[in-house]
C-alpha positions as CSV (number, residue, x, y, z in Angstrom):
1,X,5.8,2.3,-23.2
2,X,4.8,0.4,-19.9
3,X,2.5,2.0,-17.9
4,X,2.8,4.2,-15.0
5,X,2.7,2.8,-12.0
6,X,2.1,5.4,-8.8
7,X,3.5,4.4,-5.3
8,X,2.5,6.6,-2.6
9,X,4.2,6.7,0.9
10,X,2.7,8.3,3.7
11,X,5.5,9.5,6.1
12,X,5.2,10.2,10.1
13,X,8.2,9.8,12.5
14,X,9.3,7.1,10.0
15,X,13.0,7.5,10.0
16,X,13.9,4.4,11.4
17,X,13.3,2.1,8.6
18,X,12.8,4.6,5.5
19,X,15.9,4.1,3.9
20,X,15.5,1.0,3.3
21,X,12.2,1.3,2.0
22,X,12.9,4.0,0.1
23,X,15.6,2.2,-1.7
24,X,13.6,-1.2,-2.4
25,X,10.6,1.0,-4.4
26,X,13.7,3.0,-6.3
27,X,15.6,-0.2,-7.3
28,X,12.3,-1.6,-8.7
29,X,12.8,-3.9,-12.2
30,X,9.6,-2.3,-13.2
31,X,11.3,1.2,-14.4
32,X,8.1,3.3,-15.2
33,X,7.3,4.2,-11.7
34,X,6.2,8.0,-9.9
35,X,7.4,7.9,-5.9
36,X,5.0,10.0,-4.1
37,X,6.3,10.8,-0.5
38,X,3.4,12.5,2.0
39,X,5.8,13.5,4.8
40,X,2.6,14.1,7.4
41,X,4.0,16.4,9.9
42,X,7.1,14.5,10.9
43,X,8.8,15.8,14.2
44,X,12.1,13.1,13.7
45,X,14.4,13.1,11.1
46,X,11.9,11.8,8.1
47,X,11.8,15.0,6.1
48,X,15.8,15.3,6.1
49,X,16.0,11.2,4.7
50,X,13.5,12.1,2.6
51,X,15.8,14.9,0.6
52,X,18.8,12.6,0.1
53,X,16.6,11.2,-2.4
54,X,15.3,14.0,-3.7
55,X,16.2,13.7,-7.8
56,X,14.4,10.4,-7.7
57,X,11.2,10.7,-5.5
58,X,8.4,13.5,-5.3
59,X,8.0,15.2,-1.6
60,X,5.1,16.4,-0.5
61,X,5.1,18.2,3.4
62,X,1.8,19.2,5.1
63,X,1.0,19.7,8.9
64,X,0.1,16.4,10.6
65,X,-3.2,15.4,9.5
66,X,-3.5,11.7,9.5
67,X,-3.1,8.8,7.3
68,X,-5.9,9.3,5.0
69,X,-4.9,12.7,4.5
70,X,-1.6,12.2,3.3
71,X,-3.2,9.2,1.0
72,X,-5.4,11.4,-0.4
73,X,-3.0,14.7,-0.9
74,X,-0.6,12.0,-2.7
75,X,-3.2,10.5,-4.9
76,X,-4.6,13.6,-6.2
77,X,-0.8,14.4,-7.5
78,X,-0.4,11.1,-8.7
79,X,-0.1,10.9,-12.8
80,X,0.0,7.0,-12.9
81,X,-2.3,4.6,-14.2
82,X,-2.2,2.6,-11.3
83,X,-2.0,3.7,-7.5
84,X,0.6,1.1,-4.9
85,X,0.6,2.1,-1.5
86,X,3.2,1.3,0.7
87,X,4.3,1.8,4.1
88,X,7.8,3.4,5.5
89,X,8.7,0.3,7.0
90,X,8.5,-2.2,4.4
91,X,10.2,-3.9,2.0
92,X,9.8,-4.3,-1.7
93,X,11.3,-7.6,-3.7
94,X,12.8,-6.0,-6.8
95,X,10.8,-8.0,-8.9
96,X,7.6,-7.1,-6.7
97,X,6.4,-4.1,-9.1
98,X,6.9,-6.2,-12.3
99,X,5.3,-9.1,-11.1
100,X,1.9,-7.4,-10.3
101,X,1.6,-5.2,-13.4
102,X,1.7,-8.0,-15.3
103,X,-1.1,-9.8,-13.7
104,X,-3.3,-6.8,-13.4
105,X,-2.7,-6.3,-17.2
106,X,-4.7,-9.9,-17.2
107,X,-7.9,-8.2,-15.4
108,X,-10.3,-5.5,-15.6
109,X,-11.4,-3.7,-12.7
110,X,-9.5,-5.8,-10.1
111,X,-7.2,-4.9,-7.3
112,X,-4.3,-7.8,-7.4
113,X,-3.0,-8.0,-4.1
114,X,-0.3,-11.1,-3.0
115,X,1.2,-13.2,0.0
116,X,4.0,-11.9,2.0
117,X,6.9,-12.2,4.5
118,X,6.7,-11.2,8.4
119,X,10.1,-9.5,9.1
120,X,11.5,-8.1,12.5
121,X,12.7,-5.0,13.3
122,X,16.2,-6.2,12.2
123,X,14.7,-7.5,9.4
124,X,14.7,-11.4,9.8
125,X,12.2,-13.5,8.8
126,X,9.9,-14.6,11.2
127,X,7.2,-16.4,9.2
128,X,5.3,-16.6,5.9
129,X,1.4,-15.1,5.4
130,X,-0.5,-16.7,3.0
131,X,-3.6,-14.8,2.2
132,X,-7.2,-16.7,1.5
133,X,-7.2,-17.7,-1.9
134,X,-10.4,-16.1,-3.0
135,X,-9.7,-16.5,-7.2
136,X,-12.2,-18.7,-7.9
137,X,-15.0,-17.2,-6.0
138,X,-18.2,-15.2,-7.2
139,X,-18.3,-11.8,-6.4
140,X,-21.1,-12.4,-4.0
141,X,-19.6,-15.1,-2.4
142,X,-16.3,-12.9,-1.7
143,X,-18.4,-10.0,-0.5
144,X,-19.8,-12.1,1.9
145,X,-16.4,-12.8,3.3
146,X,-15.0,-9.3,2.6
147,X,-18.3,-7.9,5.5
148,X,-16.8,-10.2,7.9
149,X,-13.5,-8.7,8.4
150,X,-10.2,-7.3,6.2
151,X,-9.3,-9.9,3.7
152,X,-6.0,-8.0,2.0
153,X,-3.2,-6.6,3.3
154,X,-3.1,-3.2,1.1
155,X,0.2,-2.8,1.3
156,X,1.1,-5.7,-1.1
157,X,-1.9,-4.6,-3.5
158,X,-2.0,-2.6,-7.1
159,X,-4.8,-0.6,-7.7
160,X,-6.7,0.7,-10.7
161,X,-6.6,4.4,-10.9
162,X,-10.2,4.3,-12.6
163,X,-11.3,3.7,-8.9
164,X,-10.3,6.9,-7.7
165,X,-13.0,8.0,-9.6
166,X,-15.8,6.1,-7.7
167,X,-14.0,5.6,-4.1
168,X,-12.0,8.0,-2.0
169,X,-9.5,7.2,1.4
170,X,-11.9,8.2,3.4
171,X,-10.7,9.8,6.6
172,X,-12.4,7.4,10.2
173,X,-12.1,7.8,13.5
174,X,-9.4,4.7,13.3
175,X,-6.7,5.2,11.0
176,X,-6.0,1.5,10.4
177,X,-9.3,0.9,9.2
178,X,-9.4,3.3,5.8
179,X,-7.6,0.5,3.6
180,X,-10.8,-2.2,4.6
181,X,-13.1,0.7,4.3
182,X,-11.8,1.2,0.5
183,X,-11.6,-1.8,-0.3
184,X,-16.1,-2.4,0.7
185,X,-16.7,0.7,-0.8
186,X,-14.7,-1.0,-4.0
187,X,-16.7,-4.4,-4.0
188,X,-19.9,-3.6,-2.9
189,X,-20.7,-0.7,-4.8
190,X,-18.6,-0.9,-7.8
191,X,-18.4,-4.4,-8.5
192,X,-14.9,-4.8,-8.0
193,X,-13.0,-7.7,-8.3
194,X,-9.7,-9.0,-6.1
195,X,-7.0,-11.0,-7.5
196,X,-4.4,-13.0,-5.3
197,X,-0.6,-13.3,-6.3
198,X,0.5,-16.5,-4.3
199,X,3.9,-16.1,-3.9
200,X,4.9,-13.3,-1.7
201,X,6.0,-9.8,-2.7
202,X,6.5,-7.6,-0.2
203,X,8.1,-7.8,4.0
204,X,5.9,-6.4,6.2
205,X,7.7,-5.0,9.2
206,X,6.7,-5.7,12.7
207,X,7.5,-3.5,14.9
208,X,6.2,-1.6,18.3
209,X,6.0,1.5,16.9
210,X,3.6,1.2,13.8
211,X,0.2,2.1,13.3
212,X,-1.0,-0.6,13.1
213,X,0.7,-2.1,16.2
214,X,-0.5,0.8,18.5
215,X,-4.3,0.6,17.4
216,X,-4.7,-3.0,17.3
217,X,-6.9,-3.6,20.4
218,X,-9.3,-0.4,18.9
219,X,-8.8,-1.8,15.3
220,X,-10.1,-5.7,16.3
């Protein structure tokens, strides 16, 4: 049997988009998957999109706490042998599952992350992202690059549950950061390694009201 792959989804005020986020993580060609949902205190409509798909996902509700708390409440329920985090206002390829379980299956102790598409709030394209190609570096050199600033989007990235032993989501002052704060804890301490998929495998939604969008000027 293939191995359990655990996708996480931390939900705030996300119902404009989560549909179709939703749907692209259930209609996965990679069939042995756990959905985790972390609705984190919605005040919209999230929780009630959430239910329409409740035979196929797990729901989790808590008060608003943050990001890192609805990571962390999701990936101490998680049974997989891998941990995907995604956001409620991105896209999945179908294939996009698939494709990085069978590279990770190539590497030990490595987080295999990829490229991906920029979409609009209507969901056109508006460019390719190619990430670095860091593959044939040594571990030094790539920590050296990692201290300088975010090298991976996380939400295109597969992670090895055995890290959840070591590392934690810790909860900072900015929420945008906990993802690059991971990932140092990760490679510095722990030796791990990081992978790159170049062809893209997930569309990252740009929008005004994201995170990530409204935290930018703190984040930089």
């Amino acid at each position: 049997m293939s191995e359990l792959v655990s996708v996480i989804i931390p939900v705030y005020n996300s119902a404009q988009f989560l549909k179709q986020s939703l749907e692209s993580v259930i209609n996965q060609t990679y069939s042995n998957i756990e959905i985790i949902c972390v609705n984190d205190g919605s005040t919209d409509n999230s929780l009630e999109i959430l239910q329409q798909y409740s035979d196929k996902i797990t729901i989790m509700s808590q008060k608003n706490h943050g990001l890192a708390s609805a990571l962390n409440a999701g990936i101490k329920q998680m049974k997989g042998d891998w941990f995907k985090w995604f956001s409620p206002d991105d896209v999945m390829y179908s294939y996009t599952i698939e494709t990085l379980v069978d590279e990770a299956k190539k590497h030990s102790n490595t987080i295999v992350y990829s490229n991906w598409k920029i979409i609009d709030e209507k969901g056109n394209k508006l460019r390719n992202f190619y990430e670095s190609n860091y593959n044939e570096l040594s571990n030094f050199e790539y920590n050296i690059r990692l201290l300088d600033g975010q090298q991976i989007n996380v939400n295109t990235s597969l992670i090895p549950l055995s890290l959840f032993e070591k590392c934690s989501m810790r909860k900072l002052d900015d929420p945008v950061a906990i993802d690059y704060d991971f990932f140092l804890h990760a490679a510095l301490l722990y030796n791990t390694n990081f992978y790159l998929i170049q062809k893209p495998l997930i569309k990252y939604r740009i929008h005004t009201q994201q995170l990530s969008h409204k935290n930018i000027f703190k984040t930089l």
